[in-house]
C-alpha positions, -999 to +999 in steps of 0.1 A: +088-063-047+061-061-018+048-030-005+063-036+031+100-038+017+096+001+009+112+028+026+097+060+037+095+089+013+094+063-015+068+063-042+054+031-059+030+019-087+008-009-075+009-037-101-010-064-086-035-071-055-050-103-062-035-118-027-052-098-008-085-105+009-115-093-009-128-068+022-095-052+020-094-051-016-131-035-018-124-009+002-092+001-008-109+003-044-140+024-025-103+051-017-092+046-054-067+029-050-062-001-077-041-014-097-016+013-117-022+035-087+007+056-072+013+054-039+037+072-014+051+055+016+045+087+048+056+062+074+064+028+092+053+019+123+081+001+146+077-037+158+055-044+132+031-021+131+008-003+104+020+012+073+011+045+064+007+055+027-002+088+011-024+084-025-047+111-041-040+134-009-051+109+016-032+092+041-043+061+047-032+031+071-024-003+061-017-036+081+015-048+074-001-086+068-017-069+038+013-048+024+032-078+022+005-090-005+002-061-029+028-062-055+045-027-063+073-012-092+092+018-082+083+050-100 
């Protein structure tokens, strides 16, 4: 499963990000966030619109483009 077909309140592991682009890779890696990482969804954005996750106490804002390309495993 992709990290945009998660619902809010959800936590996930990530288990892959090797479709994403490398810019968005490197700096999600600069947060911590890699591979193995748990992640919890805060909130979704209507009509397509960001993603918010929460991981290591920050909140950080994804495209939804990109969290269709990082694999995830519920936790």
């Amino acid at each position: 499963m992709v990290l945009s077909d998660i619902h809010a309140g959800e936590k996930v592991r990530i288990t892959n990000t090797d479709w994403i682009n490398e810019l968005v890779q490197r700096r999600l890696l600069d947060l911590g966030i890699m591979e193995g990482s748990v992640l919890k969804i805060k909130r979704i954005l209507p009509l397509g619109g960001p993603i918010t996750i929460e991981a290591k106490g920050q909140l950080i804002g994804i495209r939804r483009c990109e969290a269709k390309k990082i694999r995830v495993e519920s936790v």
